[in-house]
C-alpha positions in Angstrom: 42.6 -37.5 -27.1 45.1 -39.2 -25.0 47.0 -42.6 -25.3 46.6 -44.8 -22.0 48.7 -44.2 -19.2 48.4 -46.9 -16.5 51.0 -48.0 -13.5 53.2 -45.3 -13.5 53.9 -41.8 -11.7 51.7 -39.1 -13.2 51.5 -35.6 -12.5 48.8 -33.0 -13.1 49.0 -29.7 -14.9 46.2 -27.5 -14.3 45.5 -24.2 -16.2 43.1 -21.8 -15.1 45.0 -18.1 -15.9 42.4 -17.4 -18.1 39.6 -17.4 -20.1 41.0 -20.2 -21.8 42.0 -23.1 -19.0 43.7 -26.8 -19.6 44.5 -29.6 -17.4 47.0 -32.3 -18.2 48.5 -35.7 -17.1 52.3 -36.2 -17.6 54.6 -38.6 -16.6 58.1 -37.0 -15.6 57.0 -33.5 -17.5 55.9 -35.4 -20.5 52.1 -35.1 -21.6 50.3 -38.4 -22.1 46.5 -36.5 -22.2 45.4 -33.4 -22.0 42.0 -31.2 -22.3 42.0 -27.5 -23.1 38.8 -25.5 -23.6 37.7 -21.7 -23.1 35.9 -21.6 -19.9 35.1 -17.9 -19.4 33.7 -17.2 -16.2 33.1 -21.1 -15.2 36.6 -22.0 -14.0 34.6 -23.5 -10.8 32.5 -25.3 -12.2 34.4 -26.7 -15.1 37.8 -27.5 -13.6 36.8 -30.8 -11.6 35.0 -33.0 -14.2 37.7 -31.5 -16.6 40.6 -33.3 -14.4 38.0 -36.3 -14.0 37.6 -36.5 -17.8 41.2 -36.7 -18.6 42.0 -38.8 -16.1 39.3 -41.3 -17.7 40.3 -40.9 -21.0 43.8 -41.7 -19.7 43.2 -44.9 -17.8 44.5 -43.1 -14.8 43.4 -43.5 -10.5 44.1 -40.8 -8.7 45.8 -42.8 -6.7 49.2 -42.8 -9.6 49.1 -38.7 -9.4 52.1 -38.1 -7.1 52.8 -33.9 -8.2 50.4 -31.5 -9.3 51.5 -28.4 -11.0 49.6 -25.5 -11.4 49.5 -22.1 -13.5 49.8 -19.2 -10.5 49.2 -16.4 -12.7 49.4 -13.3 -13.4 45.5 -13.4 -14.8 41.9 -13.3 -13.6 42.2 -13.5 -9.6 39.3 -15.7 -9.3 40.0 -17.8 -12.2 43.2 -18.8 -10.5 42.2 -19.3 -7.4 39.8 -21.9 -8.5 42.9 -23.6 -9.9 45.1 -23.2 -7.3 42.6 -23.8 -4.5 41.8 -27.5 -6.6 45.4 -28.1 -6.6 46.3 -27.1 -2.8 43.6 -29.4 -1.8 45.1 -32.3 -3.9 48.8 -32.0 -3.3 47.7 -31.7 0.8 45.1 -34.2 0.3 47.5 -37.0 -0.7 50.3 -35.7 0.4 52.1 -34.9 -2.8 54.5 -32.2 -4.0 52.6 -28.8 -4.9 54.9 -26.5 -8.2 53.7 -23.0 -9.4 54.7 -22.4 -12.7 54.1 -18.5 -13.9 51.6 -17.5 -16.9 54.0 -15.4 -18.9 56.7 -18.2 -18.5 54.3 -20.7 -19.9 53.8 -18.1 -22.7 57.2 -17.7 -23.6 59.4 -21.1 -23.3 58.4 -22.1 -26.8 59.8 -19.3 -28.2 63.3 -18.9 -26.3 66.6 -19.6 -28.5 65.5 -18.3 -31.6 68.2 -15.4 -31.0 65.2 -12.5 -30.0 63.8 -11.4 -26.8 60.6 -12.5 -26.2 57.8 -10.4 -24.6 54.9 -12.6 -23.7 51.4 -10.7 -22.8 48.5 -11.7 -21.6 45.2 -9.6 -20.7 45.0 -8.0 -17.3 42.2 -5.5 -18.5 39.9 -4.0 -21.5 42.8 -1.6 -22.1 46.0 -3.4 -20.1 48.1 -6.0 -20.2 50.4 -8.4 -18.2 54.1 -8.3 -20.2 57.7 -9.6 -19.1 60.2 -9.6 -21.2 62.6 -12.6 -21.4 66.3 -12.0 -23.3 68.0 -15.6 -23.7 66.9 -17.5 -20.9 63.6 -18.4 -18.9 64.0 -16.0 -15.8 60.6 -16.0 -13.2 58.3 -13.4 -14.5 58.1 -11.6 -10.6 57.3 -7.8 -9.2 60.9 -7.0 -10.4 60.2 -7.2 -14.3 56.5 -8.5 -14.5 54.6 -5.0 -16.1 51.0 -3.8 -16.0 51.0 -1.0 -19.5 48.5 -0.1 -22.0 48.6 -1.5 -24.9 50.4 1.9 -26.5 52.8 1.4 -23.4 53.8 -2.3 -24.8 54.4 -0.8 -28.0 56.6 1.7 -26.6 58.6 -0.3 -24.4 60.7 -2.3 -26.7 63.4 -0.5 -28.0 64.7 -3.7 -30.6 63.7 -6.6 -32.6 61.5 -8.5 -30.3 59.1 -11.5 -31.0 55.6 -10.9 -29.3 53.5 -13.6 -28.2 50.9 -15.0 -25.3 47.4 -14.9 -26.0 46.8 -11.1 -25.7 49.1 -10.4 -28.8 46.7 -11.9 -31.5 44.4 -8.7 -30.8 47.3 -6.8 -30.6 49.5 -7.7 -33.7 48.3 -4.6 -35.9 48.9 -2.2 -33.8 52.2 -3.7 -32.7 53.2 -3.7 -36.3 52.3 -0.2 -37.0 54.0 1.0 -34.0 57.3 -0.7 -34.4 57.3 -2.3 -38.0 60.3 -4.8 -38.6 60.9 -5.0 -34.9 57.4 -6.2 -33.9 58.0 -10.6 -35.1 54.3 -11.8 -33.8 54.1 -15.7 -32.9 51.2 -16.7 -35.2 49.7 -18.8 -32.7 45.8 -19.0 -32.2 44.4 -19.5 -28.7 44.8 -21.4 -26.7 48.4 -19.9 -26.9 49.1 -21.5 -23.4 50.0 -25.3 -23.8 49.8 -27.8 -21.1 53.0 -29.6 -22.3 54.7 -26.4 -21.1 53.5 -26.7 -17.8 54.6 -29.8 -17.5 57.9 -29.3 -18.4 58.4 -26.5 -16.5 56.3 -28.2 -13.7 58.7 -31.3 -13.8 62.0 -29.1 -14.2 61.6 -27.2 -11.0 60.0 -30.2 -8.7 63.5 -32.0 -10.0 65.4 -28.5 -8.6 63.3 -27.9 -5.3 61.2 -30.6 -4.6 58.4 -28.5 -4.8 56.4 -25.5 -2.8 54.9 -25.7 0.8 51.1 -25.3 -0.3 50.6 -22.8 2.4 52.4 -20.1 0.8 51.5 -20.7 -3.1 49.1 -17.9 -4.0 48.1 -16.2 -7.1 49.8 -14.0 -8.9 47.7 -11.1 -9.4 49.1 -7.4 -9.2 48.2 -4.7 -10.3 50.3 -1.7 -11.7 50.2 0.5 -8.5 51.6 -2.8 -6.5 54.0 -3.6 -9.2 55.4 0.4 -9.5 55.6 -0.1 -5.1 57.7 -3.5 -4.8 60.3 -2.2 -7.5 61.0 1.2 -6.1 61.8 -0.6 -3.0 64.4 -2.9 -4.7 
């Protein structure tokens, strides 16, 4: 599971956007243990002995853990808030820098550079999903081009060659594929689709470039299409 880790700065990733939820120690945004499982409904319960756990396996106090970086969403609303509530409380705990890294940025950063936007979905209902579309570079998933559609409405939004992934398009791929054909490239990629070695990176790339959030003002990410359809006609 993990290789030890001892006497040296470690950060936490915690994941808790979904059903599926992962925590992670890294040192400088690289991964040295993680844990992933699919935690359904039982975020709160879960999430603590999952960070215990890998911090065992790991060798690590939580006395080395000098940054936490967490997943703020969009996703369940009470799934992250367990997460973020757990990492507030440590980053104002010990003092340590707080990052929020977004869901659908998480999704997509493995797939960036292959020459084809990437739309990364997750699920935001039965029938909806979360989408943002990312053409070349990593650019924060916010109200401005974060998206609450249908599942037809995904289809119909691309208008070229675009690689799906994010763990709503494994359910999604035939339809996808009979909508737009050649256009629709799916990401084979069972869930978890989410890795922690993402968060870290990204985690460790902006606390490098801001020095982190002021815990006070991190909240979830969790919006539905009525808000969304309200911040961008006021842009």
């Amino acid at each position: 599971m993990a290789r030890k880790a001892r006497d040296r700065p470690m950060e936490i990733c915690i994941d808790t956007a979904t059903r599926y939820a992962s925590v992670a120690l890294s040192s400088q945004g690289e991964v040295t243990a993680e844990f992933s499982w699919r935690s359904a409904q039982n975020h709160s319960v879960e999430l603590v002995p999952a960070m215990r756990l890998v911090m065992e396996q790991a060798g690590v106090q939580i006395d080395a853990i000098e940054a936490v970086f967490v997943v703020r969403g969009p996703g369940g609303f009470s799934a992250l808030r367990v997460g973020i509530s757990v990492a507030k409380s440590l980053a104002v705990g010990r003092g340590i820098p707080l990052v929020g890294v977004g869901t659908l940025e998480v999704e997509a950063s493995p797939y960036l550079g292959l020459g084809l936007p990437v739309c990364a979905a997750v699920g935001a209902s039965r029938s909806t999903v979360y989408a943002a579309t990312f053409d070349g570079g990593l650019v924060e998933a916010t109200a401005s081009n974060l998206r609450v559609e249908s599942h037809e409405e995904l289809a119909s939004s691309v208008d070229q060659p675009t690689l799906f992934c994010g763990e709503a398009v494994e359910g999604l791929a035939d339809m996808l594929k009979k909508s737009l054909g050649d256009a629709a490239v799916i990401a084979n990629s069972p869930s978890p689709t989410r890795r922690p070695a993402v968060v870290a990176q990204l985690g460790y790339s902006e606390l490098e470039a801001t020095g982190g959030e002021d815990p006070a003002f991190l909240q979830p990410q969790y919006m539905r299409s009525a808000q969304i359809n309200s911040a961008k006609r006021r842009k």
